[in-house]
N, C-alpha and C positions, 0 to 999 in steps of 0.2 A: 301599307297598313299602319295606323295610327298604335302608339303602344304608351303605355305609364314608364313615363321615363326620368321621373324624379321619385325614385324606389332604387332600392340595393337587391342587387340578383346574386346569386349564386356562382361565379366564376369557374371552381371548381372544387376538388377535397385539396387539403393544404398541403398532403404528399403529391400532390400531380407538377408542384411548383417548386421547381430548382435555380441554380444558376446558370440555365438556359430558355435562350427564347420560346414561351409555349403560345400557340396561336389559339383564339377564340371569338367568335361572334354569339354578340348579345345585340337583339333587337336590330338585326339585320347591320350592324357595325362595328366592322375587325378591329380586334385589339391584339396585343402584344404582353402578354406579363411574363416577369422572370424576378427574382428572388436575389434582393441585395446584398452586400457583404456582411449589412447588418441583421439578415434574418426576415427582413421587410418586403414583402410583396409588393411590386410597381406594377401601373396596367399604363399603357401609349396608345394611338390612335395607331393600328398597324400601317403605314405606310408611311414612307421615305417623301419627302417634299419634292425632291428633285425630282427624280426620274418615276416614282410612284412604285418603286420597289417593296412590296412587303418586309418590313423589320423584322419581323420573323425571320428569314430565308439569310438575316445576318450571325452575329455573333455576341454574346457576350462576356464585357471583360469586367471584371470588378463592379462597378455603381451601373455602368454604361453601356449602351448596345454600339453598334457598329452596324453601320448597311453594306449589306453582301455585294453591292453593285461599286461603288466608287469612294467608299469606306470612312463616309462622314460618321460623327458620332455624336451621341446624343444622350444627356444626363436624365436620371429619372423623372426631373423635372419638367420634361420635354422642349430641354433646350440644346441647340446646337452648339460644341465643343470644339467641334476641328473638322476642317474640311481639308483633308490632306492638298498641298500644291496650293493654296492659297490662304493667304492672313486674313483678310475682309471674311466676316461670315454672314450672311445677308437675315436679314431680320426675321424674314419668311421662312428662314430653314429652321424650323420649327415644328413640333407634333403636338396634337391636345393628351391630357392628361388625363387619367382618369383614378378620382379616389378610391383607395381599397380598405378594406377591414378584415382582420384574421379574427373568428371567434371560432373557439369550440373544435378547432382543426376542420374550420370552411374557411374558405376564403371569399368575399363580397365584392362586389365592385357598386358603383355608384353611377346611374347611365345617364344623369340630367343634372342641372345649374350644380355645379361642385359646390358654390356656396350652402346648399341647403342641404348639403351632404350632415349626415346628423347619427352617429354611429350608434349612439342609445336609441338607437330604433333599429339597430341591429337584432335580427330574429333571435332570441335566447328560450330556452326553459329550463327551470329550475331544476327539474333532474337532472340536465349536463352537470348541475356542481355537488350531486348529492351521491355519496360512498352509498347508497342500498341500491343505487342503479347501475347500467352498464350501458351504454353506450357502444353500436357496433354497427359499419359504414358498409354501404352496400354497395351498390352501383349506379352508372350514369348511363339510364333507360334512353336509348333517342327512339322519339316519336313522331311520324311522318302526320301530324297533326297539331293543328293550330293550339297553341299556349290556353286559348278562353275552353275549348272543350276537354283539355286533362284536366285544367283546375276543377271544374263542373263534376266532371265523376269525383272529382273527390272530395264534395261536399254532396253526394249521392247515396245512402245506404242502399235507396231500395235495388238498389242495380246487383247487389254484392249477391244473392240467392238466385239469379240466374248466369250471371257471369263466369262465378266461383264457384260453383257445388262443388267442389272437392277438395278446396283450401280454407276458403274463409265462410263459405256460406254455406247454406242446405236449405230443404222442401220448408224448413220450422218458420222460416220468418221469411214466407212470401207476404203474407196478407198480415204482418206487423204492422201497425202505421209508424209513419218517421212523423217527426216534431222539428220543428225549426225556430230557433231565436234569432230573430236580424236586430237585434234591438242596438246591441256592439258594434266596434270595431271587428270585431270577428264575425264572420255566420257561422252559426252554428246549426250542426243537424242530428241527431241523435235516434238511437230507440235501443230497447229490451225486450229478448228474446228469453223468458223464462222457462226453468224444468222444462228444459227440449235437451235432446244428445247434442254432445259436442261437435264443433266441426272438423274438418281434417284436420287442421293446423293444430289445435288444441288436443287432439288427440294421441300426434303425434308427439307434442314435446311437453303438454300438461301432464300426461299420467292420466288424462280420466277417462274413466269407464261407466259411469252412471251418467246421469240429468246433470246438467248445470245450469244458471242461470248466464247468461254471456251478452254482452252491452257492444255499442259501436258508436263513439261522439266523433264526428270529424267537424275540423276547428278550418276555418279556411282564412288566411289572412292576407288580404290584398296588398302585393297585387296578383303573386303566383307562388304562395306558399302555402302547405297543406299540413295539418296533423290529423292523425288519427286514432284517438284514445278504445284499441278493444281488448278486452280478456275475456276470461270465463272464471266461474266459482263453485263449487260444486254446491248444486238444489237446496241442499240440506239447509245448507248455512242462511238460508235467505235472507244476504247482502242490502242494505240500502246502496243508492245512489252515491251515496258521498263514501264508502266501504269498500269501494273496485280495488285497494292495495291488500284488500285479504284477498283475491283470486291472484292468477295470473294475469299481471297486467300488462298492455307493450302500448309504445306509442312508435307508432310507423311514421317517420314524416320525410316530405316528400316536398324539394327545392324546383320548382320549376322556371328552366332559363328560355325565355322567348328567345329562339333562335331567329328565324324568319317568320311568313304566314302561314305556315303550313310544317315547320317541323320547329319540336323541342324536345329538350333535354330533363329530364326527370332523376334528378339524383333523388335516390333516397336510401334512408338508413331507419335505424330501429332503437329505443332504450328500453328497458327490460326489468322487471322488478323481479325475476328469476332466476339463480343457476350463473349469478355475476362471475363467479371466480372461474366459470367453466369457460374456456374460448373453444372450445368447440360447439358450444350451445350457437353462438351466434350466426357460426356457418351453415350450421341446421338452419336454423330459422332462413338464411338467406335463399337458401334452396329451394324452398317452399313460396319465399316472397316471388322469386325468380320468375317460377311456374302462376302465379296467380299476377304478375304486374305484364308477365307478355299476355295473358287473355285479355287484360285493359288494353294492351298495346295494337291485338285483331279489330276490337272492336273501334278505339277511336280512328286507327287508318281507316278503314272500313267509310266512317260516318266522312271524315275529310274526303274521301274519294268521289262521295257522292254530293256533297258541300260543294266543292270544286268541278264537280259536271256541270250542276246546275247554275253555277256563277258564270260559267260559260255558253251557257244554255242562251240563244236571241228571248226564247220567253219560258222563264222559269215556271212549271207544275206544280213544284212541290217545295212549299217552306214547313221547316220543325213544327211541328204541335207542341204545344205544352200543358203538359196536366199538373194534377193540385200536387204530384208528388214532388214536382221543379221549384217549388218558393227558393228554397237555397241556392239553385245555379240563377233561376230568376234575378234573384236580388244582386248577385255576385256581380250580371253582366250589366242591369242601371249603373251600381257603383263604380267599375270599370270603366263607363261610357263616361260619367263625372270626372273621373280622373284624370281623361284624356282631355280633359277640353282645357 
């Protein structure tokens, strides 16, 4: 499978990374990171030149790892340092490198020409550095379904009122239209559900008990990263557009790492303009994302299952339909197919 591979992925949260070797494939190619004396995250091509030993399955000492098999060693740099029992170190014993970037307590890696590695294009938003927000890390969803179809839902509203009815959605905004701007770098897909009851999730941690008016803008930024700007406000107040920090606001976002063709990792987390000082508000809310990011998780196995029947199929039946509500996964996958080329 062809992937965008001059783009920063997600590696993993910046606690998963010590000074020990932790193993990870990005875009069907293992790597090796571990955590230097200086604090600095290093990624290596996981394997040993010699014998093809995973780096991983060695040790690390200080700056440098060691291979578990015949205990050459090799600087962050991905250069060869000592091959114990002989002086000569052959030019070949050498591993690729790969650039990293720590923001925000994620860690990045960089999967294509290290030259055009460009860390201000490291995914940021402005609520990570703003005291009225909070910030609070969730988990690393794997998904037995290909990278282009989780982006897709989640540049998807109209999916959320039958997916979710019990978390994020309900019966009020089936027949909403969604709106899409591809005009950006970002797609954008949004809509407003007015004076309708809250959903579960808002009910549960908002306090409301009447109408609210409640929004959903997902931001989707190529090649596999997702935000999703929704709250609620209570009816009364009737909020403009640009007014969503008087409700309850969250931005759910959501790092997806192309593992293979067919399976990926969906870290995601949540920032909060509510209940900042409280750390157990966060836990709540994860509980609920929990429950509403595995009903995503039925539905895209589901679709790769049948995706991967029919790729195997001598004569395929049946390919996706798409209707007017697709413009945002539409567009995502031309842009996609651009990037690959």
């Amino acid at each position: 499978m062809k992937y965008v591979e001059n783009a920063w992925y997600v590696a993993g949260w910046a606690s998963e990374f010590a000074d020990q070797p932790v193993k990870i494939t990005v875009l069907e190619q293992e790597l090796v990171l571990y955590r230097k004396t200086d604090g600095q995250v290093c990624a290596l091509r996981d394997l040993c030149p010699h014998k093809l030993l995973p780096l991983s399955m060695g040790k690390v000492d200080g700056d440098t790892i060691q291979c578990g098999y015949h205990g050459t060693v090799f600087n962050a740099q991905g250069h060869c340092i000592r091959v114990p029992g002989q002086e000569i170190i052959p030019k070949r014993q050498c591993v690729d490198v790969f650039p990293v970037h720590e923001k925000n307590n994620i860690v990045w890696v960089w999967m294509g020409d290290a030259d055009q590695a460009d860390t201000s294009q490291v995914f940021d938003l402005p609520q990570f550095h703003d005291k009225t927000w909070r910030a609070h890390h969730g988990d690393a969803l794997h998904i037995e379904s290909n990278y282009l179809n989780v982006a897709e839902n989640l540049v998807d509203p109209a999916h959320v009122s039958f997916v979710h009815p019990t978390t994020l959605g309900n019966a009020q905004s089936e027949d909403v239209p969604v709106h899409v701007d591809t005009a950006g770098e970002t797609i954008t897909a949004w809509r407003w559900i007015r004076d309708a009851p809250p959903v579960g999730f808002f009910k549960e941690l908002g306090g409301f008990d009447g109408h609210v008016d409640r929004w959903h803008y997902y931001y989707l930024h190529l090649p596999s990263t997702a935000v999703i700007d929704f709250g609620s406000a209570d009816a009364a107040l009737e909020i403009a557009e640009e007014d969503r920090e008087q409700g309850m606001r969250i931005f759910a976002l959501h790092f997806l790492t192309p593992v293979n063709a067919t399976h990926t990792i969906d870290r995601w987390m949540h920032i909060r303009n509510r209940a900042i000082d409280d750390n157990s508000i966060g836990d709540r809310m994860n509980a609920l994302f929990r429950i509403a990011f595995d009903e995503d998780k039925v539905i895209l196995e589901a679709i790769q299952e049948q995706e991967t029947r029919l790729a195997a199929a001598e004569k395929p039946t049946q390919k996706p339909l798409r209707l007017a509500i697709d413009k945002g996964p539409n567009e995502y996958r031309k842009r996609i197919e651009r990037l690959q080329q």
